[in-house]
NUKOLLUM-112970 format. One line per 10 residues: number of its first residue (from 1); their letters; for each residue x, y, z of N, C-alpha, C. Coordinates in Angstrom, 2 decimals. Layout:
N
NUM) A) X/Y/Z/X/Y/Z/X/Y/Z; ...
//
This chain:
306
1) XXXXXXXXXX) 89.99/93.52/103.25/90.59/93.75/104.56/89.59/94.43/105.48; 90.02/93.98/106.79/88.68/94.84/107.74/89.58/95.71/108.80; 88.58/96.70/109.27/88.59/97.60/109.78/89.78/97.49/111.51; 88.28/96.15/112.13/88.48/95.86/113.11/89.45/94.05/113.07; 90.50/94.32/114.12/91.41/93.02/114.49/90.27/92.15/114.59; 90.86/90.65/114.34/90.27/89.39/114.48/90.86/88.83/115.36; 90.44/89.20/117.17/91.13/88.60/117.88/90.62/87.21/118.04; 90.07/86.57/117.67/89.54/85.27/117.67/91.15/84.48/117.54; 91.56/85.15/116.17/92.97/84.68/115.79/94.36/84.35/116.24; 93.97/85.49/117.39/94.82/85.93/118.58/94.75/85.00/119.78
11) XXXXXXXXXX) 93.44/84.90/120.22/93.23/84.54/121.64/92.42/83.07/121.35; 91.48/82.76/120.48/90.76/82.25/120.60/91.01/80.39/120.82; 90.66/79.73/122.10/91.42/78.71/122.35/90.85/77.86/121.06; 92.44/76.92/120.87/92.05/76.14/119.58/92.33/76.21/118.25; 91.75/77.77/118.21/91.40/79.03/116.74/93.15/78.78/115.85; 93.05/79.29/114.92/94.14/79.46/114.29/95.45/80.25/114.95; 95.03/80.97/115.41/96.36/81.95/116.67/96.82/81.24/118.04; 95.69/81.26/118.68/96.11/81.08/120.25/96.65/79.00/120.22; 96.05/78.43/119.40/96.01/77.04/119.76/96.83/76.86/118.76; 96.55/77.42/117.86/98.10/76.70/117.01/99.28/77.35/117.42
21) XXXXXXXXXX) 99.09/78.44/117.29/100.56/78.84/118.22/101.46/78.40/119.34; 100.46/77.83/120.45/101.00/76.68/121.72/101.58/75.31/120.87; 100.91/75.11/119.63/101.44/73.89/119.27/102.84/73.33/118.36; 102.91/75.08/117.86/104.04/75.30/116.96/104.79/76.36/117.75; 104.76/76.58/118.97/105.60/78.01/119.24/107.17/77.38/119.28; 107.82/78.39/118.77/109.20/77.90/118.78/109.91/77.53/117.25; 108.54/77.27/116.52/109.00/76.73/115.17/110.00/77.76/114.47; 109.66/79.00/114.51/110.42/80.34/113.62/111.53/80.82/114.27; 111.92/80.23/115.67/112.99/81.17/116.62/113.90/80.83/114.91; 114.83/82.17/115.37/115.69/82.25/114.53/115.76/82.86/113.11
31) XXXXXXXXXX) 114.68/83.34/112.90/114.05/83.62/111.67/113.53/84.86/111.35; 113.91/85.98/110.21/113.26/87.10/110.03/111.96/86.76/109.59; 111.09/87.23/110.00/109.90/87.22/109.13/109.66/88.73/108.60; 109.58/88.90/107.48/109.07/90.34/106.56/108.00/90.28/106.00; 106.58/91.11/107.02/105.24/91.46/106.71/105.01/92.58/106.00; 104.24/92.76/104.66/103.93/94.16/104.47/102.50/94.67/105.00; 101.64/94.01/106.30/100.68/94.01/105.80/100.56/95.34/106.82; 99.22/96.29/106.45/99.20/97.65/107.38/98.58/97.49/108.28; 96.94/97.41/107.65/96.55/97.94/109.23/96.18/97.11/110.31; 96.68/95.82/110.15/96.69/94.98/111.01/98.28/94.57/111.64
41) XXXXXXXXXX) 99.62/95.47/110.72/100.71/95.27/111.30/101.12/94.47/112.59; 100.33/95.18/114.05/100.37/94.64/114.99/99.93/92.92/115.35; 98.89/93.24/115.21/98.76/91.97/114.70/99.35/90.40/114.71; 100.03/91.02/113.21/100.64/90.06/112.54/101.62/89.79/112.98; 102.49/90.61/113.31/103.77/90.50/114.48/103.69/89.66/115.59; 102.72/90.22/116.36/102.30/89.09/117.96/102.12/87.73/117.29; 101.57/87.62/116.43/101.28/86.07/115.98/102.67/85.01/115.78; 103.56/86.67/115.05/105.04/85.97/114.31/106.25/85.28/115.62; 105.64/86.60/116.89/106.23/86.33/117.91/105.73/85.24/118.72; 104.36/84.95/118.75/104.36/83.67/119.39/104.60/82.28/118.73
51) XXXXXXXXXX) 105.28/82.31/117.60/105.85/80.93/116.91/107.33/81.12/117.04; 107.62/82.29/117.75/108.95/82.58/117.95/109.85/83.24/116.77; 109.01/83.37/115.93/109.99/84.39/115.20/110.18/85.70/115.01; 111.17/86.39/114.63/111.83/87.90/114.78/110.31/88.73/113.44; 109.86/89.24/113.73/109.05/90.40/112.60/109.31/91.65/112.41; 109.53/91.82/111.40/109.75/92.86/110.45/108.44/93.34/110.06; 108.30/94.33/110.37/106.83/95.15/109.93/107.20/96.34/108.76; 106.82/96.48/107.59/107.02/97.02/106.48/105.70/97.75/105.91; 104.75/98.20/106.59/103.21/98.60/106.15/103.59/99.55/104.57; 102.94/99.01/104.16/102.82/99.12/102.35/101.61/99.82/101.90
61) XXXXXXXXXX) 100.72/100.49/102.39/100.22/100.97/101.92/98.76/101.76/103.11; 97.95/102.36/102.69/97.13/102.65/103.10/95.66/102.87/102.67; 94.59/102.66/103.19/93.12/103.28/102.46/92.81/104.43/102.79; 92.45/105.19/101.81/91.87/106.61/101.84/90.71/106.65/101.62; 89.10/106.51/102.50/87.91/107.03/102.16/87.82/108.00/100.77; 87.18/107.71/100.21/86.46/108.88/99.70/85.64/109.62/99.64; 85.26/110.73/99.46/84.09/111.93/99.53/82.96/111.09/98.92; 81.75/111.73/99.02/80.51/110.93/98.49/80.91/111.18/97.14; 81.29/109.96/96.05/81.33/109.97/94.93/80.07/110.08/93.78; 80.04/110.45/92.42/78.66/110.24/92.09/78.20/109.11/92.45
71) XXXXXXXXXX) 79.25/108.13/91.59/78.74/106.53/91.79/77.90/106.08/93.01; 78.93/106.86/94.33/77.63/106.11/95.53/76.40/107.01/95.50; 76.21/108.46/94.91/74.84/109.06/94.70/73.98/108.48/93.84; 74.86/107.53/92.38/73.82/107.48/91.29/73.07/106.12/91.79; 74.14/105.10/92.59/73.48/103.88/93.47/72.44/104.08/94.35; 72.41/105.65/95.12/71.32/105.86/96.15/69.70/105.96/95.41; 70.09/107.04/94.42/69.14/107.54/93.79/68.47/106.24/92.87; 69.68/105.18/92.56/68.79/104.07/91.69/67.96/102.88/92.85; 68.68/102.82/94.03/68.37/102.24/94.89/66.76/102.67/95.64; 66.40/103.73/95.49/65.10/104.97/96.09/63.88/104.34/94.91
81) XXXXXXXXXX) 64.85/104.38/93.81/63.66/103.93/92.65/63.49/102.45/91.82; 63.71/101.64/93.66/63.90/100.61/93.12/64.38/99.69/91.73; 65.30/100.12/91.32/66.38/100.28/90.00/67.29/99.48/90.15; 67.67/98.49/91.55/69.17/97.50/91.31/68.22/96.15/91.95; 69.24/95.12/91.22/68.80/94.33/91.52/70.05/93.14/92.81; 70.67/93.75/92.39/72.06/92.78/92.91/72.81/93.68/93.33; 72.85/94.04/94.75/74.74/94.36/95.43/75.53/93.86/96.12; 76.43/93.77/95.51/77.77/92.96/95.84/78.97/93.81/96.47; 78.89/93.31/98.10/79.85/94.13/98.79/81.04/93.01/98.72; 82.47/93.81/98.49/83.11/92.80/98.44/84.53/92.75/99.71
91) XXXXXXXXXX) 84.08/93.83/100.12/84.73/94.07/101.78/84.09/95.00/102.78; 84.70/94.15/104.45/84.12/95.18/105.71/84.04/96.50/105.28; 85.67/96.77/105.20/85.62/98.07/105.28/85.09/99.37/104.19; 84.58/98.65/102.79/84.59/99.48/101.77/82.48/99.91/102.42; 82.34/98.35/102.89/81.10/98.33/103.18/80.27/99.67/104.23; 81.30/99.76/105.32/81.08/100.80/106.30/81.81/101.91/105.43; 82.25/102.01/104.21/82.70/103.49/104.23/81.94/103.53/102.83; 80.71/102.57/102.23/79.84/104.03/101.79/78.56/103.78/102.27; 78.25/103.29/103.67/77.56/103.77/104.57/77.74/105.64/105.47; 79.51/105.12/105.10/79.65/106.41/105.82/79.39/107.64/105.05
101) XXXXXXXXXX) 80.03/107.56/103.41/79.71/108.25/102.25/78.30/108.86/101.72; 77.21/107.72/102.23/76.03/108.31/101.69/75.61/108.67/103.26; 76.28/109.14/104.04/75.53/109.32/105.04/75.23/111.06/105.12; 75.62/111.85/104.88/74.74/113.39/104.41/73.66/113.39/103.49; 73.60/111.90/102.69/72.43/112.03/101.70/71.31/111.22/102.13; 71.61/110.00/103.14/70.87/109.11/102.98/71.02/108.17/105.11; 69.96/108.52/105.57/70.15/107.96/106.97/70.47/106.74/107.05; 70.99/105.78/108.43/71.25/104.67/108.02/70.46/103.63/108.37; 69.56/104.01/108.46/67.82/103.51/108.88/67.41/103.09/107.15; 67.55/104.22/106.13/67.21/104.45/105.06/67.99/103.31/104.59
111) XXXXXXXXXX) 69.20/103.83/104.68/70.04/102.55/103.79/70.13/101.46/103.89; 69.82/100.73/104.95/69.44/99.68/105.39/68.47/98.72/104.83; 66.75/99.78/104.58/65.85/99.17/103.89/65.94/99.62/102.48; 66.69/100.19/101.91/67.02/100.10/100.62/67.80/99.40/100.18; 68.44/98.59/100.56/69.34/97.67/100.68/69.16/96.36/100.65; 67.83/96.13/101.79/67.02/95.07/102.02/65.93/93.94/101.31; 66.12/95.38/99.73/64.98/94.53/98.89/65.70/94.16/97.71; 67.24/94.80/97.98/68.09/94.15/96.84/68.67/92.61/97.24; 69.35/92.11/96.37/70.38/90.77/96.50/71.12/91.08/97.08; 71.52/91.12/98.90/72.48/91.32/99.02/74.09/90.10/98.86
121) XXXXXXXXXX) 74.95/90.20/97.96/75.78/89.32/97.82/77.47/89.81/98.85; 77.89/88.56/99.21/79.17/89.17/99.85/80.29/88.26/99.66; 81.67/88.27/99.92/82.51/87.15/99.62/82.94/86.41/100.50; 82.57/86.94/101.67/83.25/86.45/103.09/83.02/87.29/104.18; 83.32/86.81/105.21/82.71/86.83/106.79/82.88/88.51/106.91; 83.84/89.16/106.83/84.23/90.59/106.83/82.81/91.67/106.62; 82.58/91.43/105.26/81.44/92.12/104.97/79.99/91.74/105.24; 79.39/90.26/106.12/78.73/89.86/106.54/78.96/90.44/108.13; 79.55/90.99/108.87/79.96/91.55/109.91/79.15/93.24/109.84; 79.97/93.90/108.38/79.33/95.28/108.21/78.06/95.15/107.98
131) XXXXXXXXXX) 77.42/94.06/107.27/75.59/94.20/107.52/74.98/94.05/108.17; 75.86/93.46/109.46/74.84/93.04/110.77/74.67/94.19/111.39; 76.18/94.62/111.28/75.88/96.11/112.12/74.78/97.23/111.39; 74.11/97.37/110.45/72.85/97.89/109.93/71.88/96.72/109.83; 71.87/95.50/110.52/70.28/94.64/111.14/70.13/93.72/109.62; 71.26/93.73/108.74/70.83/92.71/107.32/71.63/91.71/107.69; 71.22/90.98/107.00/71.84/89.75/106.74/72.26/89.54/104.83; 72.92/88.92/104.68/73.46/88.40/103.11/72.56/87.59/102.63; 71.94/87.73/101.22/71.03/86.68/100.47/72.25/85.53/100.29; 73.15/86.06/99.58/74.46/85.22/99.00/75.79/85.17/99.64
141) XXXXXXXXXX) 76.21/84.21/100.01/77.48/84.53/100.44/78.51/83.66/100.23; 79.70/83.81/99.09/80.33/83.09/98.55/81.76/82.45/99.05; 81.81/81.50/99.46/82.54/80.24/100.16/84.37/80.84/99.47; 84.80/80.60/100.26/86.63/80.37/100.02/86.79/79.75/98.81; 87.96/80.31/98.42/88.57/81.49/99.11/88.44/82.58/98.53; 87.03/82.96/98.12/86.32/84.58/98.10/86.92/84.83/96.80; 87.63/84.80/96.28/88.11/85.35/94.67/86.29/85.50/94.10; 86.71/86.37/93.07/85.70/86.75/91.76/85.22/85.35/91.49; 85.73/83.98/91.28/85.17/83.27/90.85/84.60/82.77/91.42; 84.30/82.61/92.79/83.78/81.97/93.95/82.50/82.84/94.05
151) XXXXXXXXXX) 82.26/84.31/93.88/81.32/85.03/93.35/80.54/84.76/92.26; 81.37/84.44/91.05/80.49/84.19/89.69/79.43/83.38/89.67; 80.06/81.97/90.65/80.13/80.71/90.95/78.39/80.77/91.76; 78.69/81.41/92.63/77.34/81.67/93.71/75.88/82.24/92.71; 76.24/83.44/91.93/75.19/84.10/91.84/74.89/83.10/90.16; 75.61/82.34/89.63/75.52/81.26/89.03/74.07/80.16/89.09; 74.24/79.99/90.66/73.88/79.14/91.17/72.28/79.90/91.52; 72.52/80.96/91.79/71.48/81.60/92.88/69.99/81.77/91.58; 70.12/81.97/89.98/69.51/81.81/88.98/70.65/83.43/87.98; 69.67/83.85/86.65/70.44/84.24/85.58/70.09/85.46/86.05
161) XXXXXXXXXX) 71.44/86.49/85.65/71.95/87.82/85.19/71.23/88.72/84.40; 71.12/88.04/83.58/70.77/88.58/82.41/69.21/89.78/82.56; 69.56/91.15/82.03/69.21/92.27/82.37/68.92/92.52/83.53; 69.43/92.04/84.33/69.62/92.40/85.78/70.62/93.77/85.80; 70.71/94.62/87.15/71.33/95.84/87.21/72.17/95.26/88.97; 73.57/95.40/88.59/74.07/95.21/90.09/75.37/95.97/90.30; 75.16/96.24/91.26/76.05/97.48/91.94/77.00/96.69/92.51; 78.49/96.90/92.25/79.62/96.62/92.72/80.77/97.38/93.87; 80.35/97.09/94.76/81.38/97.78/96.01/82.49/97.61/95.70; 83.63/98.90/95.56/84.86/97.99/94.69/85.84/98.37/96.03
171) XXXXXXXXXX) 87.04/97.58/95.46/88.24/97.92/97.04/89.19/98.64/96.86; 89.61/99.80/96.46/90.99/100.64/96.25/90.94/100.52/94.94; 90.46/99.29/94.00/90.67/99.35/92.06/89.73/98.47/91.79; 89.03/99.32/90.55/88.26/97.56/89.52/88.45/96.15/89.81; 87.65/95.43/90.38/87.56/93.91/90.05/87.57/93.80/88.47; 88.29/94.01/87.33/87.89/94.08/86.37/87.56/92.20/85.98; 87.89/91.52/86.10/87.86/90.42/86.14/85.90/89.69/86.22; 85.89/90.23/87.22/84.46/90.57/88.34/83.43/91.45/87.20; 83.76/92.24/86.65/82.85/92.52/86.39/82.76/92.39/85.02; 83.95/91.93/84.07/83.65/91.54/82.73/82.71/90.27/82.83
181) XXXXXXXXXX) 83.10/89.08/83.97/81.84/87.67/83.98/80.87/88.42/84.55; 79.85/89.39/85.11/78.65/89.87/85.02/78.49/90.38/83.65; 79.58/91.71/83.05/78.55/91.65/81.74/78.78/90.51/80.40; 79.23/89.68/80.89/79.16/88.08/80.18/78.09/87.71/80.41; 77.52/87.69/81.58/76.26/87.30/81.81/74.84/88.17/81.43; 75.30/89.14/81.16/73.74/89.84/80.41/73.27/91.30/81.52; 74.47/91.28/82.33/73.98/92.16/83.53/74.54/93.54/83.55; 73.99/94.90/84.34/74.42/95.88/84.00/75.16/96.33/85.17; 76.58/96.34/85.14/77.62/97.03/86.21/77.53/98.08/86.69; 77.46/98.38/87.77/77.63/100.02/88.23/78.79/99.93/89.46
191) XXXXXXXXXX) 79.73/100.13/88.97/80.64/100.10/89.90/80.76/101.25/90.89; 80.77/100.93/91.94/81.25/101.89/93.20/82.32/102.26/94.05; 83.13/103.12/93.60/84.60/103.19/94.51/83.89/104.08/95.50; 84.81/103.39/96.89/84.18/104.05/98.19/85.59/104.36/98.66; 86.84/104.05/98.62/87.69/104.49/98.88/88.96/104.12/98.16; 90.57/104.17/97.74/91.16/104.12/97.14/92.54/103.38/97.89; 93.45/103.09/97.63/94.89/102.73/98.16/96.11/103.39/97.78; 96.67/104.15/98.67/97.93/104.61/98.66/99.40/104.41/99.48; 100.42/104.70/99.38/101.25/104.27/99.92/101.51/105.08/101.26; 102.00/104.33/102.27/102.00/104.79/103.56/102.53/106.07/103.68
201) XXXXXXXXXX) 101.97/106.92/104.64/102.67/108.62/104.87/104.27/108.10/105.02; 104.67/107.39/105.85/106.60/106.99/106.41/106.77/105.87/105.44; 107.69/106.14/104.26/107.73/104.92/103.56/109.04/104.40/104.09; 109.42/105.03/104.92/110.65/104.16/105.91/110.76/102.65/105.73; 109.62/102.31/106.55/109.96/101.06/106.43/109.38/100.36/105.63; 108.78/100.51/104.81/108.67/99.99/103.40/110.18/99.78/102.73; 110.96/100.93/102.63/112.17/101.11/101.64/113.21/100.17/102.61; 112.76/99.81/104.10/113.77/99.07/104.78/113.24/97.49/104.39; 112.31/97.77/104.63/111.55/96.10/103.99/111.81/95.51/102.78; 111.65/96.31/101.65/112.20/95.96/100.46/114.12/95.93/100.14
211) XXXXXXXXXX) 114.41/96.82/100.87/116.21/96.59/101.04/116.24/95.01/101.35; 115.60/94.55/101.98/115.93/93.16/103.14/115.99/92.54/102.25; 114.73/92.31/101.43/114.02/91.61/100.78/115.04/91.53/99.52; 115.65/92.50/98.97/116.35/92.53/98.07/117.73/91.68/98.55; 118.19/92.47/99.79/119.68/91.54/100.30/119.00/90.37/100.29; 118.33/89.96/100.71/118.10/88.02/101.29/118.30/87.99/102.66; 118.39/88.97/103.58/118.39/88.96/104.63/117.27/88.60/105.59; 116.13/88.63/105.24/115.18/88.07/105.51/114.83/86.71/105.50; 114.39/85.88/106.08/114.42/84.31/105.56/112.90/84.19/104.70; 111.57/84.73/105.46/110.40/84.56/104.59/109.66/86.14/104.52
221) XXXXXXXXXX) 109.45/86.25/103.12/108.18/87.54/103.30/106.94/87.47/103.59; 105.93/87.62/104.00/104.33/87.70/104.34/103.75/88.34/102.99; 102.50/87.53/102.11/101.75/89.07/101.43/100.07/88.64/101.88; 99.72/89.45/102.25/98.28/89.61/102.62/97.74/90.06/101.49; 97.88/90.64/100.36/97.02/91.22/99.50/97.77/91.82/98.06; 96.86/91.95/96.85/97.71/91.93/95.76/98.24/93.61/95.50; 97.66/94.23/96.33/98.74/95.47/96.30/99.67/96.02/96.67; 99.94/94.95/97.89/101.05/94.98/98.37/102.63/94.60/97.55; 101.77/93.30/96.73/103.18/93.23/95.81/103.09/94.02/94.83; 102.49/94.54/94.64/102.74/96.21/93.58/103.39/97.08/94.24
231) XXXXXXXXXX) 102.94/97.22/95.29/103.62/98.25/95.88/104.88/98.18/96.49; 105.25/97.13/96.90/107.07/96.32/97.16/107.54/96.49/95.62; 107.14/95.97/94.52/107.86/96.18/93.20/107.83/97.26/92.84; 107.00/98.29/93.04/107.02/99.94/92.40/108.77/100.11/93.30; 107.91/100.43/94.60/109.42/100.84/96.02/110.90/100.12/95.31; 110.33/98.93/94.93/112.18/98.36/94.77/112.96/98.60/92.96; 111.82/99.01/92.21/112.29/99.97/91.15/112.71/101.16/91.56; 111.79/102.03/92.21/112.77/103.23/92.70/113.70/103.22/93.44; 114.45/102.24/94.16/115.77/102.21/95.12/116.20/101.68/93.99; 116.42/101.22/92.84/116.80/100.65/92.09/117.50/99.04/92.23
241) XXXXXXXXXX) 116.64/98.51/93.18/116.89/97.24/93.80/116.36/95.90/93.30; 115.18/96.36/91.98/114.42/95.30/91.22/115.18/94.15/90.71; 116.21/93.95/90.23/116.71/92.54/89.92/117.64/91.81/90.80; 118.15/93.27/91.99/118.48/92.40/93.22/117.62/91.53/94.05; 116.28/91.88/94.13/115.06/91.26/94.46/114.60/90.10/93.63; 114.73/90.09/92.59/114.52/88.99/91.66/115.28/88.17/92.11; 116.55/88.05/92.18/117.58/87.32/92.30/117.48/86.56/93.72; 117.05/87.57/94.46/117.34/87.12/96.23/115.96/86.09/96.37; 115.07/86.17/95.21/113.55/85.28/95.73/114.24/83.67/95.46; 115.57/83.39/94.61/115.44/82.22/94.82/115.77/81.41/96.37
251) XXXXXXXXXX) 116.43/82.66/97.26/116.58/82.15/98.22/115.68/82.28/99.74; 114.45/83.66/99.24/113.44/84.12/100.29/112.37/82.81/99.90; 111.77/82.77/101.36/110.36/82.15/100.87/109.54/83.27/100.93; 108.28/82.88/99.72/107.49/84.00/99.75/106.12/83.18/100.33; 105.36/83.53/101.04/104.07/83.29/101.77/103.16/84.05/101.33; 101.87/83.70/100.66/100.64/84.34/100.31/99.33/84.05/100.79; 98.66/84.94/101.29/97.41/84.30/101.76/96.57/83.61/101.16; 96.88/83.99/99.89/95.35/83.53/98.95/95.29/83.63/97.71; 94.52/82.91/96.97/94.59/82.82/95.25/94.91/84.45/95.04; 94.01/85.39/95.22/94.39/86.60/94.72/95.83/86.84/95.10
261) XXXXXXXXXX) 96.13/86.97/95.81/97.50/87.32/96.44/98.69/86.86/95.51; 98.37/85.25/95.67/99.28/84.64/94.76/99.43/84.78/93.45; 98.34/85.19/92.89/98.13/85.03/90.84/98.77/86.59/90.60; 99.16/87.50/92.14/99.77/88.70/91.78/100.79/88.46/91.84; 101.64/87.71/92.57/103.31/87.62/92.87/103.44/87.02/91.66; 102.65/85.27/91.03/103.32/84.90/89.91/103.35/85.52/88.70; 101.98/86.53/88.46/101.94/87.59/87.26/103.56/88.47/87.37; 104.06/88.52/88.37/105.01/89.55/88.36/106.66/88.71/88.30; 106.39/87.47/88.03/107.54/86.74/88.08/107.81/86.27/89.26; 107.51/86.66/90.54/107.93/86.11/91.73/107.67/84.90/92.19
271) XXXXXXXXXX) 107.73/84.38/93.12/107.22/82.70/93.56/106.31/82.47/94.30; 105.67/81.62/94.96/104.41/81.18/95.54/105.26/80.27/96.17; 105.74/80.03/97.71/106.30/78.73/97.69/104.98/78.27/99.04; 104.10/79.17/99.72/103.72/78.65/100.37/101.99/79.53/100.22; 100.76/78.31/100.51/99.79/79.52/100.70/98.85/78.50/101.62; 98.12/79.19/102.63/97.48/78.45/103.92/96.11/77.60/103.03; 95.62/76.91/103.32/93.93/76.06/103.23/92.99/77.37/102.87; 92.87/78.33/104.39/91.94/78.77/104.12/92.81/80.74/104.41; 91.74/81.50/103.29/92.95/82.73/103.32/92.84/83.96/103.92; 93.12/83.45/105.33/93.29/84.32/106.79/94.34/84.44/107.55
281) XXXXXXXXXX) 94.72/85.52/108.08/95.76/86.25/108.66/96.39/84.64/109.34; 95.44/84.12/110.85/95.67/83.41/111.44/96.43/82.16/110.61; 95.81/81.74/109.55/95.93/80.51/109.17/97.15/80.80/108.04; 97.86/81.94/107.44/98.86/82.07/107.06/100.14/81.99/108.21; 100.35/82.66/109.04/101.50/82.77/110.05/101.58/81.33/110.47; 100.24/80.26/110.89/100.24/78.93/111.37/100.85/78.22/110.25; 100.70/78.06/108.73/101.19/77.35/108.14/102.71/77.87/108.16; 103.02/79.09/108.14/104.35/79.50/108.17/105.30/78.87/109.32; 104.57/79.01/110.15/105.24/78.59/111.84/105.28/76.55/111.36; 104.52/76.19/110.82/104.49/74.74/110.21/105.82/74.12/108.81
291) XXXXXXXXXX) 105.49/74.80/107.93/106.04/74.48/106.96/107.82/75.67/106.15; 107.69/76.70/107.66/108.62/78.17/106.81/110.05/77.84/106.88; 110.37/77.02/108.23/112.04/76.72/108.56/112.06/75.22/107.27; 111.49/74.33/107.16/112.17/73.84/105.96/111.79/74.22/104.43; 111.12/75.13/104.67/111.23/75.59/102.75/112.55/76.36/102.93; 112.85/77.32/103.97/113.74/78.45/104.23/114.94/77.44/103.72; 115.49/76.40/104.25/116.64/75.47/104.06/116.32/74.63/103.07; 115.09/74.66/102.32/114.87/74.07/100.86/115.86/74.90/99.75; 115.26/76.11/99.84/115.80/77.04/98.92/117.38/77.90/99.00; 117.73/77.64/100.05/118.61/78.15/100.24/120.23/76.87/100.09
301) XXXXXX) 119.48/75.48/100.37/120.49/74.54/99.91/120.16/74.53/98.33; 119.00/74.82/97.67/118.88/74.72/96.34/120.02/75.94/95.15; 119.64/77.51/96.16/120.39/78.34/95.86/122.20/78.75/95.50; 121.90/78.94/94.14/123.33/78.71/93.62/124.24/79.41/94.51; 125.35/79.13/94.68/126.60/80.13/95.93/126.77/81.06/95.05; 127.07/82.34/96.37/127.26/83.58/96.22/128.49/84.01/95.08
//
């Protein structure tokens, strides 16, 4: 997730927001839509509203920076003594926050050309954004839809691992996935947490979001990311609403941006009924505004009576 809005998404004639939206507006009148996503909430709403449908904003969680951890000291100090060979940022924002982290230890002039003689690898446009803003560019940069394997896949390609040393930018938790196929490959992990994920200060509307979600009052949910459906299933165990939610998905559609997103809802039993081409804000709400009013009356003529 990034820092800064993608108004391209918004405005941009043509783009996934502004031009598909003129072409589908109207498709959702009538329709709750239930987003958990945070810090783009706004966002996601204007988009929901220009296909005409009602949004429900439910922000699920939050990122918390962290203090300069060892990990980003033991990366500086291996980075000084030319010691890594491969770093792999795997988001904007984790990217600018351990720029921001090593920044009492390390200028950003410094980090820049220490940086410069490693591999820099990335998964997508987000974190190719945070290196421009320090004057790099990406050696590697791995094609949609950005999952770990689309990574493996690249540096696969790029030649072998093996006793190589590469530093992993991680996002709120372990890629564990991510980094068991590096040390499959012969390579040495150093993982880096730069900041963590927690649940929003007002869980208001979280606990109103997941109520919905549980009644069926909602027609489709939004998930932008796989902690979000952790964090809707933690919330709807503690209201004690978990198998009312189970129950109500045969009649919600659920919308996911993206392989990750999705391999979290079906790990958890939930459904996948819809997920965009490519896995961006814009191009989720457009397929929704496309395909959401007849899955909504798919499932709900499928759905056994009350």
């Amino acid at each position: 997730m990034e820092v800064h809005a993608r108004t391209d998404e918004l405005t941009a004639p043509g783009g996934a927001g502004h031009g598909a939206a003129m072409a589908h507006a109207g498709n959702l009148a009538g329709l709750t839509i239930l987003a958990f996503e945070s810090r783009r909430a706004v966002e996601m709403a204007e988009l929901i509203r220009r296909h005409g449908g009602t949004p429900l904003s439910a922000p699920s969680m939050r990122e918390i920076p962290l203090e300069t951890t060892p990990q980003a000291l033991d990366l500086l100090h291996r980075l000084r003594a030319g010691a890594v060979d491969v770093v792999i940022l795997l988001t904007g924002v984790g990217t600018r926050a351990l720029v921001t982290a090593l920044a009492p230890a390390c200028a950003r002039d410094e980090l820049a050309e220490l940086l410069r003689r490693a591999v820099l690898v990335v998964r997508g446009p987000k974190p190719v954004a945070a290196l421009r803003e320090l004057g790099l560019t990406p050696t590697l940069l791995a094609p949609e839809p950005n999952t770990w394997r689309e990574l493996l896949a690249t540096l696969d390609a790029h030649g072998p691992l093996h006793g190589k040393i590469v530093a992993v930018q991680e996002y709120g938790r372990p890629n564990l996935e991510l980094a068991d196929g590096l040390r499959a490959r012969g390579a040495t992990v150093l993982p880096v947490p730069v900041y963590r994920w927690e649940y929003p200060d007002d869980l208001g509307p979280l606990r109103d979001g997941v109520a919905r979600l549980a009644d069926g009052t909602a027609e489709i949910a939004v998930f932008t990311s796989a902690r979000q459906v952790e964090h809707v299933l933690h919330t709807a165990q503690h209201l004690g609403r978990a198998a009312d939610l189970f129950a109500a998905a045969a009649r919600v559609v659920y919308a996911s941006i993206g392989p990750v997103c999705s391999e979290a809802l079906l790990a958890h039993g939930l459904p996948v009924d819809l997920e965009p081409p490519h896995p961006k804000m814009g191009h989720l709400v457009n397929a929704v505004a496309q395909r959401g009013r007849a899955l909504v009356a798919a499932k709900r003529n499928a759905a056994p009576r009350a």
